[in-house]
C-alpha positions in Angstrom: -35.1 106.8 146.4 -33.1 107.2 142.9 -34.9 105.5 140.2 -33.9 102.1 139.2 -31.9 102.2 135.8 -31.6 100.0 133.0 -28.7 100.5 130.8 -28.6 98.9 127.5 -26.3 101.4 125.9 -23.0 99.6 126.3 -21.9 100.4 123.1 -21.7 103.8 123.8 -19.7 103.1 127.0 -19.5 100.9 130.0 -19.1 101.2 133.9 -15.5 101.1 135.1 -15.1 97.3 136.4 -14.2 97.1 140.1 -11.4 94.9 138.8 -9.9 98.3 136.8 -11.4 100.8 139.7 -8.9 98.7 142.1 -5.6 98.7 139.8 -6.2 102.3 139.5 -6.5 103.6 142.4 -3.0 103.1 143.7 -1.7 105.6 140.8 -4.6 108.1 141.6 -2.9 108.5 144.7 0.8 107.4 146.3 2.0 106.1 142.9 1.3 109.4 141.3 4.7 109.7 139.3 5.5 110.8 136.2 6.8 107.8 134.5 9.2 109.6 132.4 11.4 110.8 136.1 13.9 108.9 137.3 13.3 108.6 140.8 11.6 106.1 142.8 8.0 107.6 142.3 8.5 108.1 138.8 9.7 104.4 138.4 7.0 103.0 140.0 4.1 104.3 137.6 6.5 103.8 134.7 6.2 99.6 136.3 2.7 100.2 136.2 2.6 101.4 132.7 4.7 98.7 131.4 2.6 95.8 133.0 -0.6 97.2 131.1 1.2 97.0 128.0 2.5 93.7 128.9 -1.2 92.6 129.8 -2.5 94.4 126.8 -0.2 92.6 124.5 -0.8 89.4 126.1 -4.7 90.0 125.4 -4.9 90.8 121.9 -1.5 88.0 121.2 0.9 90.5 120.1 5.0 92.2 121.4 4.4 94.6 124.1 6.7 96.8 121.6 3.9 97.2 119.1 1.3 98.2 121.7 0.8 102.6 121.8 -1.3 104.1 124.1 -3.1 107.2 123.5 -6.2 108.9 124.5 -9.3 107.1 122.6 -10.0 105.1 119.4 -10.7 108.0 117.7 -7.2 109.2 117.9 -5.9 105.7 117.3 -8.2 105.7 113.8 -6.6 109.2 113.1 -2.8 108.5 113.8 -3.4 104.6 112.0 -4.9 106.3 108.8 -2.9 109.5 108.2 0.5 108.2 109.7 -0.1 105.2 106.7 -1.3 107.6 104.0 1.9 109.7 104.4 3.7 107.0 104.2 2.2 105.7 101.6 2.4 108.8 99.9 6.3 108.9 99.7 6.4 105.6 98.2 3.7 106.7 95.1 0.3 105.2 97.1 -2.2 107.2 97.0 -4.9 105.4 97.4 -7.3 104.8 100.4 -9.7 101.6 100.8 -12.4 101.6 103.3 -16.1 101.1 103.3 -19.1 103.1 103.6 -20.2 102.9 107.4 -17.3 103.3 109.4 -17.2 105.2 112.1 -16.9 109.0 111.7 -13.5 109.0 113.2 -12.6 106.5 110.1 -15.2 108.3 107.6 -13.7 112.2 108.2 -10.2 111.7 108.4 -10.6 109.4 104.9 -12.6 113.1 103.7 -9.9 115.2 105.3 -6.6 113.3 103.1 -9.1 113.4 100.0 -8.6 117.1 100.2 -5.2 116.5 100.5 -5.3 114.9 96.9 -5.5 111.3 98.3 -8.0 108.8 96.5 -10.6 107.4 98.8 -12.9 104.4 97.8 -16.0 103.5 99.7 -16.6 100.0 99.7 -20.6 99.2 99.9 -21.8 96.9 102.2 -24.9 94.2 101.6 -28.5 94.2 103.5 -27.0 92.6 106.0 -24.5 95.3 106.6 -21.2 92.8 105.4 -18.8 94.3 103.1 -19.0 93.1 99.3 -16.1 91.5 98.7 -16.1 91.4 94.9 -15.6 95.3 95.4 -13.1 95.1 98.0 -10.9 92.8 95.4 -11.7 94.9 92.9 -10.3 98.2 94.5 -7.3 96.8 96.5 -3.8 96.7 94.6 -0.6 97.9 94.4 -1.4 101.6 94.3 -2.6 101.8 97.9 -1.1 102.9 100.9 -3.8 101.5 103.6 -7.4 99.7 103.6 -9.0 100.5 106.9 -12.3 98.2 107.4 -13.6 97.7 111.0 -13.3 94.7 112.8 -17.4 94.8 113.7 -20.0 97.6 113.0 -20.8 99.9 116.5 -24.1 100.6 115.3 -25.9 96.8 114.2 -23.2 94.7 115.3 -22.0 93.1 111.5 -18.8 91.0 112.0 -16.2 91.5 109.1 -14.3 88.9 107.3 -11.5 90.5 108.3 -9.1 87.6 107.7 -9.8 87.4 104.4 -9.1 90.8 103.8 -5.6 91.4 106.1 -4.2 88.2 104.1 -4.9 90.0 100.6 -3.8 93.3 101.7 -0.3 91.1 103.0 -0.5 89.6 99.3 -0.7 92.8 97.4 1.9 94.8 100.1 -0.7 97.1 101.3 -1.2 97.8 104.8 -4.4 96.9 106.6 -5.8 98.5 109.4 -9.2 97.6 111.6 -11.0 100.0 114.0 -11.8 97.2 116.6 -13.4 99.4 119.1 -16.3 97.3 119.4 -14.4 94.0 119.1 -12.0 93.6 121.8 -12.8 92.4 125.0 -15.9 91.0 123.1 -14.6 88.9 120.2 -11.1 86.9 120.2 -8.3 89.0 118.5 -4.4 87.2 117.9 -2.8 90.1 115.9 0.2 87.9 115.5 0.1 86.3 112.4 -3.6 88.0 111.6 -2.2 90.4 108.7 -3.1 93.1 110.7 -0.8 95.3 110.6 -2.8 98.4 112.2 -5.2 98.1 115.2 -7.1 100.8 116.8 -9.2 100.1 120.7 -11.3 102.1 123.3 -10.8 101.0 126.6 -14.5 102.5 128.0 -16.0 99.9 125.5 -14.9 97.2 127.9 -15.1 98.5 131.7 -12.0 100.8 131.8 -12.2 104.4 132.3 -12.7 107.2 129.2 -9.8 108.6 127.4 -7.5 106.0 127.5 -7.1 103.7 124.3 -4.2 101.9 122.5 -3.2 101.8 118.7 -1.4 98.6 117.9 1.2 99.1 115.4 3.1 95.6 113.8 6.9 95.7 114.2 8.2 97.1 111.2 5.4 99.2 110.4 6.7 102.8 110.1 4.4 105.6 110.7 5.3 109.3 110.7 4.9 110.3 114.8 1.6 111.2 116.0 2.4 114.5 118.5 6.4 115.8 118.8 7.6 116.7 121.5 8.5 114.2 123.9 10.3 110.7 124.4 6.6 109.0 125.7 5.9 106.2 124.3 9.1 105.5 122.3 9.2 109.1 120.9 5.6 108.4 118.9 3.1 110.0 120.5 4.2 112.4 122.9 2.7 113.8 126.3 3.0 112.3 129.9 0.5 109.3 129.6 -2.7 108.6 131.4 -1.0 106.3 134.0 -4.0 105.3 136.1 -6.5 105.6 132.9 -3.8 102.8 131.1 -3.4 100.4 134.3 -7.2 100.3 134.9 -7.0 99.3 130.7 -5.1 96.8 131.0 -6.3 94.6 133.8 -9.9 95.5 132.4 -8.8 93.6 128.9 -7.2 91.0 130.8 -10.6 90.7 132.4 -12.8 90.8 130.0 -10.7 88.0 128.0 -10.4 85.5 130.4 -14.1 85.6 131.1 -14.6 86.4 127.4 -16.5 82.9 125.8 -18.8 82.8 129.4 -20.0 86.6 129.3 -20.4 85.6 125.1 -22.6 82.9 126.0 -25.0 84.9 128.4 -25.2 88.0 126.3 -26.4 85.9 123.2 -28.9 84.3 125.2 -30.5 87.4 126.4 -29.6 89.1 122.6 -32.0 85.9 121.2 -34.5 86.7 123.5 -34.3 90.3 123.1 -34.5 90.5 119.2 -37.3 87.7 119.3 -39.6 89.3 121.2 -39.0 93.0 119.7 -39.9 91.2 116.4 -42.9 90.0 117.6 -44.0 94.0 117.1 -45.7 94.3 113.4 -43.9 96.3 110.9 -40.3 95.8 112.8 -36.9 94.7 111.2 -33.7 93.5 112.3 -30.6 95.5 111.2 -27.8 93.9 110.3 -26.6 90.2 110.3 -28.7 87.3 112.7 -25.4 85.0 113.0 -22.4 87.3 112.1 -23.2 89.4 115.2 -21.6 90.9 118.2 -22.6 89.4 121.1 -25.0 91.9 123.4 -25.8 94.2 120.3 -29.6 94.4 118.6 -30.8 97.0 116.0 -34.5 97.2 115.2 -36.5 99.9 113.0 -39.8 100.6 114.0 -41.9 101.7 110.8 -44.1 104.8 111.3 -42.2 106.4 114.3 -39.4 108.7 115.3 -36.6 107.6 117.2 -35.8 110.3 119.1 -39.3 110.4 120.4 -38.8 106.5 121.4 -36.1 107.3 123.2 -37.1 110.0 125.4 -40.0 107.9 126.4 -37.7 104.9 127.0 -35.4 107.2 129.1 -39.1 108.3 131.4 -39.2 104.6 132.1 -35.8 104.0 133.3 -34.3 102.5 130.0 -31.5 103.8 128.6 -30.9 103.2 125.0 -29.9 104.6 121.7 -30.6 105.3 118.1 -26.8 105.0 116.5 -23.3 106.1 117.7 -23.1 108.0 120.5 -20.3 110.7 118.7 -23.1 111.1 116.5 -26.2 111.4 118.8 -26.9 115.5 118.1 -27.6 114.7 114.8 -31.0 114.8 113.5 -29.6 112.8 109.9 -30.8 109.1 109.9 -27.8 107.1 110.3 -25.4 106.5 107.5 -25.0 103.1 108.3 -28.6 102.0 108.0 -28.9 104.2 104.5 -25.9 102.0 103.7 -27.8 98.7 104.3 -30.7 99.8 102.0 -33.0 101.8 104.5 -34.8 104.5 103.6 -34.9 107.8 105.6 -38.5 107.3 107.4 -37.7 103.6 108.2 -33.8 104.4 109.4 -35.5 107.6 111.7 -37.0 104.7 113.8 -34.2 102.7 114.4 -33.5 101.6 118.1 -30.0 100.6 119.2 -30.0 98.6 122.1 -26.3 97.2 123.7 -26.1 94.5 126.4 -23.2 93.2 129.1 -22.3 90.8 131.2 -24.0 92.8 134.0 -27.8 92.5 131.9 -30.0 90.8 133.4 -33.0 88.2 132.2 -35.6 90.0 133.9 -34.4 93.3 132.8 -34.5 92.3 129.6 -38.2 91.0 130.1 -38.9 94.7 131.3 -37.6 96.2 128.0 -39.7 93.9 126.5 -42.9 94.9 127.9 -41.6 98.8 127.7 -40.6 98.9 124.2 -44.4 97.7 122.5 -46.0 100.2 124.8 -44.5 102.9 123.9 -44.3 102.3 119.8 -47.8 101.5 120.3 -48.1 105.0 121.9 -46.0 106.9 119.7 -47.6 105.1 116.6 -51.2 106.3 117.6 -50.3 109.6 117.4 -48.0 109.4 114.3 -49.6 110.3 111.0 -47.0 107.9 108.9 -47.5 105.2 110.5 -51.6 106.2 109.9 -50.3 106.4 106.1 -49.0 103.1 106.6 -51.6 101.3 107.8 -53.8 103.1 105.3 -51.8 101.6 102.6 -52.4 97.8 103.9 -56.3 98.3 103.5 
């Protein structure tokens, strides 16, 4: 008998909805066209393609016209950042906003143009992992080609104000972009009228399939093309496109929005309970923001252990959770996101990242619960910091 699982690393990825499974199917099989032929195969999965842009558009309030598929956020980040720093670059702007825990996909393409002689600032964030506003005024004018914040944190969850900071960007003619990988299908998003003028989505962070995601791009934004050689996707971003990947994306948004405010309201009851009772172990903190929070998402440092030890022992007992981002989980570096917040290395090394959905249940959430003290408990008793820790109370 396979053992029973627990999976509280959705922000990682998710499982493929039997709602998106369904839609795809069809073009895994007699609809298998290339969209870009003529013929009647080739129109059909260029249909298909079309009504997940329409339903993608529809989702996140915006023209199907402005909606750009491609293969991840990742590459959505790259194209949004470098196509608006080159274009900034013609126009004198030469000047790059962000802040300093993005993801890496945001963080290294910012350090790849500043070896391209582009100025990058890094906007600090507060304890609670917000981003300090009197800084972000400070640094934004005239002289930049794009600020690129993200819409909420993939590691502790941290909403942004990111109103506030689209409508100054659309005061001082600068464009604004937001990695929303974690936000949509979690958080309303109505691009039009937001100020955004760049938007960057996954669609395995809301039950569709891996390498499929979308780069929203506000009419009369102009961006140098992404890949030559092709007419896809109005000449952009060329390549024949992920047909069954983008149909199981867009009736997986369209999913995940109409049930959006009910699946909300069950994952923040189960996130309360959660982060209560993982509080109730001594010498543990909360990362990031109580309130401003993604629904589903809690981040906790246990002093005095290592968190790669706490999650192999997690994994032994069926629970499956992480320490940080999943591009980054190789690393043995504490994250850059919790140093950012004011951790120090030994406290950040026992950080524990755990990610609900709509599927979580309440008693698998009381198993975690009795899991998790056993085994910091465990791991503490054989731990000579946290022996120096308690050491230092008496």
């Amino acid at each position: 008998m396979a053992k029973q699982v627990i999976y509280l690393d959705n922000a990682a990825t998710t499982a493929v909805s039997k709602t998106a499974l369904e839609a795809m199917l069809p073009y895994l099989a007699e609809q298998y066209g290339n969209p870009s032929s003529v013929y009647s195969v080739g129109r059909e999965a260029k249909a298909g393609l079309e009504k997940a842009r329409e339903q993608m558009a529809k989702a996140l309030g915006c023209n199907p016209r402005e909606i750009y598929f491609c293969g991840c956020g990742s590459e959505a980040d790259n194209w949004a950042i470098k196509g608006a720093a080159y274009a900034g670059r013609k126009k004198g702007k030469t000047k790059i906003v962000t802040s300093c825990f993005e993801h890496h996909a945001v963080l290294h393409t910012c350090k790849a143009l500043e070896k391209e002689g582009f100025e990058v600032v890094y906007l600090p964030v507060d304890a609670e992992g917000i981003v300090c506003m009197d800084a972000f005024y400070e640094a934004v004018d005239e002289t930049c080609a794009v600020v690129s914040v993200m819409y909420a944190n993939n590691e502790i969850g941290t909403i942004q104000p990111i109103g506030e900071m689209a409508a100054y960007c659309k005061e001082k003619k600068v464009l604004f972009h937001t990695d929303a990988v974690q936000a949509v299908g979690h958080l309303p998003i109505h691009l039009q009228g937001s100020g955004i003028d760049l938007l960057s989505l996954s669609g395995h962070k809301f039950h569709a399939p891996k390498g499929v995601g979308a780069l929203y791009i506000r009419g009369g934004v102009l961006l140098p093309n992404l890949i030559e050689g092709g007419a896809q996707e109005r000449s952009r971003r060329a390549g024949t496109e992920n047909v069954a990947g983008i149909v199981g994306m867009g009736a997986a948004l369209t999913e995940a929005v109409a049930s959006m405010e009910e699946n909300s309201s069950k994952m923040k009851k189960l996130q309360d309970k959660l982060i209560d009772g993982l509080l109730q172990i001594e010498h543990t903190r909360l990362n990031g923001s109580r309130t401003k929070r993604l629904p589903g998402n809690a981040n906790v440092s246990f002093e005095g252990i290592e968190g790669e030890s706490l999650l192999l022992m997690l994994d032994m007992n069926g629970i499956c959770a992480s320490s940080g981002s999943a591009c980054t989980s190789g690393s043995l570096d504490p994250s850059h996101v919790l140093l950012s917040i004011g951790l120090t290395h030994e406290v950040a090394h026992g950080s524990l990242r755990l990610s609900l959905s709509e599927n979580t249940t309440e008693e698998e959430i009381d198993r975690v619960l009795e899991v998790v003290p056993q085994v910091v408990e465990r791991l503490r008793s054989m731990s000579p910091l946290w022996e120096k820790i308690k050491n230092s109370e008496n």
